[in-house]
C-alpha positions in Angstrom: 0.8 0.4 13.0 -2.1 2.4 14.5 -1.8 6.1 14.3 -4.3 8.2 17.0 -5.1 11.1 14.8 -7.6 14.1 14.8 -8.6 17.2 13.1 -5.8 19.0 11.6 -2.1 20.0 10.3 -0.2 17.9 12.0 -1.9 14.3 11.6 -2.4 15.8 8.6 1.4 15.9 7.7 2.1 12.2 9.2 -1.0 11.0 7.0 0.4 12.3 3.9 3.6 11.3 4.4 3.2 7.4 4.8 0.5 7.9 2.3 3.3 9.3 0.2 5.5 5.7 1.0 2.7 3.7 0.5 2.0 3.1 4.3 -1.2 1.8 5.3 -1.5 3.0 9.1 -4.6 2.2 11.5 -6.3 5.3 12.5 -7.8 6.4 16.4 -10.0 9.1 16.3 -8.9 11.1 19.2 -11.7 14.3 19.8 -9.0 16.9 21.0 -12.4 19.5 20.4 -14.3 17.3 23.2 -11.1 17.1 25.3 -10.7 13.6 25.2 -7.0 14.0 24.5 -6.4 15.5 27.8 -8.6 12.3 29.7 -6.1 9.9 31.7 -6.3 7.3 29.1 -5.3 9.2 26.3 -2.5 11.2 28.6 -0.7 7.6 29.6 0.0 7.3 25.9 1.3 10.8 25.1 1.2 13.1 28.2 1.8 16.1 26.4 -2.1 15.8 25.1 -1.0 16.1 21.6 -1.4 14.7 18.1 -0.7 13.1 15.9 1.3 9.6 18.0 2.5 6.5 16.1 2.1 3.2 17.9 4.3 1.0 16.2 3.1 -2.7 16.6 4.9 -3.9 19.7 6.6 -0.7 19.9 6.2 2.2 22.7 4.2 5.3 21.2 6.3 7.5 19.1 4.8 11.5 19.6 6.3 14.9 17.6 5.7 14.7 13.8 9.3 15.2 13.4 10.1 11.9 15.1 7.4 10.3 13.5 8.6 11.4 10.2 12.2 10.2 10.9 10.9 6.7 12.5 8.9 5.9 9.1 11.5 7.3 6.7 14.1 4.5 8.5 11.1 2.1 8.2 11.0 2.4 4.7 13.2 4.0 2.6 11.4 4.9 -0.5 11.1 6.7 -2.0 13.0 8.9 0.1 11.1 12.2 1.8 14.3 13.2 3.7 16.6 12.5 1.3 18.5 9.3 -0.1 22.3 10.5 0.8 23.9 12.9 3.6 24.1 15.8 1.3 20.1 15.3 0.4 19.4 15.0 4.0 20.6 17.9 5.4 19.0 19.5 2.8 16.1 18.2 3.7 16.2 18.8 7.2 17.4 22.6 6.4 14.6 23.3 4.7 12.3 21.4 7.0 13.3 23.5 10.2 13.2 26.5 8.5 9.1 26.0 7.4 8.9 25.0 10.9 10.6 28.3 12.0 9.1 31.1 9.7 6.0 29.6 9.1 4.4 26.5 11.1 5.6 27.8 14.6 4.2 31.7 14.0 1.1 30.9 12.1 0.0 28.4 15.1 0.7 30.5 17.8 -0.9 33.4 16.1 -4.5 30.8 15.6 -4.0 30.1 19.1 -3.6 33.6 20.6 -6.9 35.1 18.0 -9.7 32.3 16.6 -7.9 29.3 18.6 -8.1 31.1 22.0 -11.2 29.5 23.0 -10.1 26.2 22.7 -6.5 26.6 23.9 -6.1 28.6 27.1 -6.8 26.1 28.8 -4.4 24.2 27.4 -1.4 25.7 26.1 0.0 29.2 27.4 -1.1 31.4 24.6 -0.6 35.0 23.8 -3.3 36.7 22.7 -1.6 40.3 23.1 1.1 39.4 20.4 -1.1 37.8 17.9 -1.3 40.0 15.0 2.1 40.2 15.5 2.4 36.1 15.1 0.3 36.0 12.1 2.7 38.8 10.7 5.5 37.0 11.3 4.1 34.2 9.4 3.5 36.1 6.3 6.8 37.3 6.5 7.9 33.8 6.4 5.7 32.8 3.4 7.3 36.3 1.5 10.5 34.7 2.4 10.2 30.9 0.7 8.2 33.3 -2.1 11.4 34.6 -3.2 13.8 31.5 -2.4 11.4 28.9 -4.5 12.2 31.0 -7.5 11.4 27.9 -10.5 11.9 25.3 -8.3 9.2 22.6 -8.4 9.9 22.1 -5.0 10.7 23.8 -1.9 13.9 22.1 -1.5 14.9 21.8 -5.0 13.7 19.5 -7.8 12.4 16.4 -5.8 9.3 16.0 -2.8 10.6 16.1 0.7 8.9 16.3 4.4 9.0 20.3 3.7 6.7 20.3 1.0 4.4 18.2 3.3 5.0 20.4 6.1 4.6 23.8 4.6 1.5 22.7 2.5 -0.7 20.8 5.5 0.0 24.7 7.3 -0.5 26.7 4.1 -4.2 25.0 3.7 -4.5 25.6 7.6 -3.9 29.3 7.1 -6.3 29.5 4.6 -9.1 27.9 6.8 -8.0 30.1 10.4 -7.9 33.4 8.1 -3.9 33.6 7.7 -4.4 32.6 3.6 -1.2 32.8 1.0 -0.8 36.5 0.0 -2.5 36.9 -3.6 1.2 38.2 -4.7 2.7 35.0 -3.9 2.2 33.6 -7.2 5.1 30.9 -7.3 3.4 29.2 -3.6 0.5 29.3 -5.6 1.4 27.2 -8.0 2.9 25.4 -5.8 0.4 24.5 -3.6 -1.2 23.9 -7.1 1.1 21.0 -7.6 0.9 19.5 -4.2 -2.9 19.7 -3.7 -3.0 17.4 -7.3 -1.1 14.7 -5.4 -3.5 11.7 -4.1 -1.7 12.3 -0.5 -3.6 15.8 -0.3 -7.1 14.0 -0.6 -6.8 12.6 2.3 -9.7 13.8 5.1 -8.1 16.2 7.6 -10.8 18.5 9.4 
C-alpha cells in the first residue's frame, strides 16, 4: 500500500497507527508547502488537495484519516486501535470524535487563521478575526480531557486506541504552532510522556 504523505498531524496519525499494527506502507512525498498537492495530478487522486490518502494496491484511493483509520483497522485486526468488541468500539469512537471536536478541529483552525494564514488563504476559507478565540477554544478542550483522564493510562481507559494517536500527533503540533499543553496540565503531561516513549512517535513528521 503506498501512502502520499507530507509534513504534519495528520499523515502523522495514519503513520503511527499502522506503525502501531505492524504495517509497512510505501510513502509519496507530496510538497503541500510548494503547492504540488493542489497541481492536476495530485488533485485526480484526492480533489480535496489534502493529506494524508491511502492507495490500497488495486484499490481506489482512500482520503480522511478517519476512513483511513477504519479501512486498516478492518485490514488487520490487531491489535485492535478501535476496539476488539461493540462496547470497546464505541468507546473508541466516543472518545475519538470528541479529541476531534475540542481539540484537533479548534487548534487547526486557530493555526490557520494566525501563523498558518500565509499558507492557507488561498486554500482553505480561514478566519483570522476569530483566531484567538480558536486557539482558546482548544485549550479549553485540553482543560477538559485534563480533568476526565484522571489515572487513566489512557485517554479512553486502560488500553491504546486511535484517540491517543489523535490527540498526541495535535498535542506535539500545538507545541510547534505556539498552542503548547498548559504547564498545569500535569496528567496530559505525563501522558504525552508515555506516548512519545512508543517506537510509533519516532517516526519523521515535519
Amino acid at each position: 500500500m503506498k501512502l502520499y504523505n507530507s509534513i504534519g498531524p495528520n499523515p502523522r496519525l495514519v503513520k503511527m497507527f499502522a506503525a502501531e499494527k505492524g504495517l509497512k506502507l510505501e510513502l509519496v512525498e507530496v510538497d503541500i508547502i510548494g503547492g504540488e498537492s493542489r497541481q492536476p495530478a495530485y488533485l485526480a487522486i484526492n480533489p480535496t488537495g489534502t493529506t494524508p490518502v491511502l492507495a490500497p494496491d488495486g484499490g481506489r484511493p482512500i482520503a480522511e484519516t478517519t476512513a483511513i483509520c477504519e479501512y486498516l483497522e478492518e485490514l488487520q485486526a490487531a491489535p485492535p486501535l478501535i476496539g476488539a468488541t461493540p462496547a470497546a468500539r464505541a468507546e473508541a469512537r466516543m472518545w475519538w470524535r470528541r479529541v476531534d471536536l475540542l481539540v484537533v478541529q479548534p487548534m487547526t483552525a486557530g493555526f490557520r487563521g494566525a501563523e498558518g494564514l500565509p499558507l492557507f488563504q488561498d486554500r482553505v476559507v480561514c478566519l483570522p478575526q476569530a483566531a484567538d478565540d480558536l486557539k482558546r477554544t482548544a485549550q479549553q478542550g485540553l482543560a477538559w480531557l485534563e480533568a476526565q483522564i484522571g489515572d487513566k493510562p489512557y485517554i479512553a481507559g486502560d488500553a491504546l486506541t486511535v484517540a491517543d494517536l489523535l490527540l498526541f500527533c495535535f498535542v506535539e503540533f500545538g507545541e510547534k504552532v505556539g498552542q503548547g499543553l498548559d504547564p498545569a496540565h500535569v496528567r496530559l503531561a505525563a501522558w504525552r510522556e508515555r506516548m512519545a516513549a512508543r517506537p510509533s512517535a519516532a517516526l519523521p513528521w515535519l
